[in-house]
C-alpha positions, 0 to 999 in steps of 0.5 A: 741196943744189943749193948749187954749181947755184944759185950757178951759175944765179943768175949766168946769171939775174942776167946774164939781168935786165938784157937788154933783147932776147932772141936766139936766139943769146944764149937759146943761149949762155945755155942753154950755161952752164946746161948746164955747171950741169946736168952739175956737178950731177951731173945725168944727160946724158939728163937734160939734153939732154931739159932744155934742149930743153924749154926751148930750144922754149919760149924760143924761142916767143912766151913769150919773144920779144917779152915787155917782160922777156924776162929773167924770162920765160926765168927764168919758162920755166926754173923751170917746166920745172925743176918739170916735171922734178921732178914738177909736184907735191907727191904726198902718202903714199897712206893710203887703204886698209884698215888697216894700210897697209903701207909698205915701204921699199926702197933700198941699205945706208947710204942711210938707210932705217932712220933714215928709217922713224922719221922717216915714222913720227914725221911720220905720228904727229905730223901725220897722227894715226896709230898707227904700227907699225915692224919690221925685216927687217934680217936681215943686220945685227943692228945694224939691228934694234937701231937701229930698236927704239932709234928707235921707243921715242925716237918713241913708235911701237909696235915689233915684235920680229925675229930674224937666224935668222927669214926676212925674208918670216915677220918682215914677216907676224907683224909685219902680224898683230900690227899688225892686232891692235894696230888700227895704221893704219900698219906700216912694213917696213924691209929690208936693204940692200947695198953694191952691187945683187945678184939674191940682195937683189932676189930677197929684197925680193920675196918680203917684197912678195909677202907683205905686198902694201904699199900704198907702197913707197918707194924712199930712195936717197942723194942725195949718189950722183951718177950711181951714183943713176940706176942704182940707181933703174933697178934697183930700178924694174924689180925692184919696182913702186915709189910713190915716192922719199925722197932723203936727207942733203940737207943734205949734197950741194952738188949734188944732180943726183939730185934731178933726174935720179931723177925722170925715170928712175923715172918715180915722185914724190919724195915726201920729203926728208931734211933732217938726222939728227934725227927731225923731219928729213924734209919733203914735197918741193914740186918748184914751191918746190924750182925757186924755191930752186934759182934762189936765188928762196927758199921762204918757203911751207916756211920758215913751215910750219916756224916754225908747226910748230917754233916753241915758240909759248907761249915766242915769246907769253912774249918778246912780251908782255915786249917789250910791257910793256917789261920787256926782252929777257934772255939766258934768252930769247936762249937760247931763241931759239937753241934754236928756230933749232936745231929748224928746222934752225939758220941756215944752213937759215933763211937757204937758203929766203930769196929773194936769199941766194944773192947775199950775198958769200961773206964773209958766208955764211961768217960764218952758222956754226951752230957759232958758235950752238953755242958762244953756247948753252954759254957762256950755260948756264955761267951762273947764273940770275940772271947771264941775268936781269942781265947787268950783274952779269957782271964780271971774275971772273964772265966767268973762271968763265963761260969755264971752265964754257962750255970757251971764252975770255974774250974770247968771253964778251966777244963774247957780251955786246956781241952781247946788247947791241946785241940789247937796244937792237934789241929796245927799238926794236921794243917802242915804237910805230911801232918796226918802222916806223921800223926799216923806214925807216931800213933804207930804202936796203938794201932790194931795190926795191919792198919795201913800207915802209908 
């Protein structure tokens, strides 16, 4: 997300950098090009002109003018009100209430409610310690509650049944009857969705909150809509007294304006964010870490969340203490590693919350192809155990047998093995005293200025 807006600031920022003095004639011209930036974003016009005023009446005050980098300083202003645009703030899910804490979620067919109900639910049993319950009053489309049953028995949450000849608002109340029974803490409400906005959905929507009366309700909406995202949140907003906002398929949209008009038009926080289609997709938004990322300044805050919480840490304990007894680094524990860069949402994701990724060449980004992980992983599962362990007994006829399994060519089995083996006399560096060090100092001149070497 935000992919073509960073690419387009970053170039303003690094333009920026190398001002001595800021004008008030070039903050202006600057500001122009963020303005084109904003409004290819799909940012919403109103949006974007309470923006960049913002911004003008501050760059244009002491913060800037006269500063010894009057660059970052300006860089410093945009990312500010970037965040202030984007709520200040992470805004936490608001549990505090007699349980079950009921948490409706509301928003148009396809925007993935469904999906992210197991997602909220999986986060909440997984980091909240909460027993959980889902229900579906997707009368409309059978297919719903169906998919939400099948999701809630993969998450372990305890699900309750409905029926399309039963009224969404009796669904919603049996299910919170049954939840209290079951002492869950928290029942989530899915509902149905539509096309398009119509009073007959509205109408529907608010005769399940009036029953159930939710604590949260949370308002998920597309985050690859654009424009069409502002008026479905304006519509919503004043049909329902909404909490919050989960944006979805982020990993999808290259421009992502809705994040940064959503915000603004409901005047709610955007409390989550959808990252992909697995159950484990969904993350807490942080507007600060969001307007670093979005100005190709990383988030590396986030990124080390995910490793504590993705990361096998019994396997990565395993890999390093064979390292430091030397015993090598094999193709079962490169297979491994694959894995874990797969759960945090494979390279391309790793590689989008470090600072300054969004200076590499295009040709080099290209080149970061989670396929190609994909394809490194089957060709190495076509081998035996022993062929992972000894690399070195992997001759002609092995390689033949290993591309047939893997539905792949010689030649990329060949790849493979010379990629493993540069990897291996890395990974032996790193094993001897002082090896990162040295590493470090021999990297010396491809490192930004300042990294610390010691």
């Amino acid at each position: 997300m935000f992919q073509n807006l960073t690419d387009r600031l970053s170039a303003v920022v690094k333009n920026l950098s190398g001002r001595a003095r800021l004008t008030e004639e070039n903050i202006d011209e600057t500001l122009r090009e963020v303005r084109i930036a904003l409004l290819e974003a799909d940012v919403g016009l109103d949006v974007t002109k309470d923006f960049l005023a913002a911004v003008r009446e501050r760059a244009l005050g002491q913060e800037v003018i006269g500063t010894l980098t009057p660059g970052q300083a300006f860089i410093r202003v945009v990312r500010d009100e970037l965040t202030a645009l984007m709520g200040e703030a992470n805004s936490a899910l608001d549990l505090a209430a007699q349980a079950p804490v009921v948490v409706l979620m509301a928003g148009l067919q396809g925007s993935g409610k469904t999906t992210t109900t197991a997602k909220l639910a999986r986060r909440l049993m997984q980091h909240e310690r909460k027993q959980v319950g889902l229900v579906s009053c997707d009368v409309h489309r059978p297919a719903a509650i169906e998919q939400l049953r099948v999701l809630a028995a993969e998450i372990g949450a305890n699900y309750y049944p409905s029926d399309v000849s039963q009224q969404p608002e009796d669904i919603a109340l049996a299910a919170l009857g049954a939840a209290r029974r079951g002492f869950d803490d928290v029942l989530i409400v899915d509902t149905a969705g539509r096309l398009a906005i119509d009073a007959e959905m509205m109408a529907e929507i608010q005769r399940i909150h009036a029953a159930v009366a939710p604590h949260e309700t949370l308002f998920v909406i597309d985050s690859m809509m654009g424009q069409d995202a502002v008026q479905t949140a304006r519509a919503f907003n004043e049909a329902l007294p909404l909490t919050g906002v989960v944006l979805t398929k982020s990993d999808g949209d290259a421009r992502g304006g809705a994040a940064l008009s959503v915000r603004r038009v409901t005047g709610k926080p955007i409390k989550f964010l959808g990252t992909g289609e697995k159950t484990d997709a969904l993350e807490p938004f942080y507007p600060d870490r969001m307007a670093s990322r979005i100005l190709g300044m990383g988030d590396v805050l986030s990124l080390i969340e995910e490793v504590e919480q993705k990361v096998d840490q019994d396997k990565a304990m395993k890999v390093a203490e064979k390292l430091k007894k030397g015993k090598g680094f094999d193709l079962q524990d490169f297979r491994d590693q694959l894995d874990q860069m797969n759960n945090m949402g494979g390279m391309s994701a790793m590689l989008g919350k470090l600072p300054g990724m969004n200076n590499l060449p295009d040709n080099v980004r290209e080149r970061v192809n989670d396929k190609e992980f994909v394809r490194l992983a089957a060709i190495i599962d076509s081998m035996t155990p022993h062929e992972r362990r000894f690399p070195a007994v992997i001759k002609a006829s092995r390689k033949r047998r290993i591309a047939a399994g893997s539905g792949t060519q010689v030649q990329d089995v060949n790849k493979l093995l010379k990629q493993f083996d540069q990897m291996q006399k890395m990974m032996k560096k790193l094993s001897k005293k002082g090896g990162l060090k040295n590493m470090m100092r021999g990297m010396r001149g491809q490192l930004p200025p300042g990294f610390p070497m010691q």
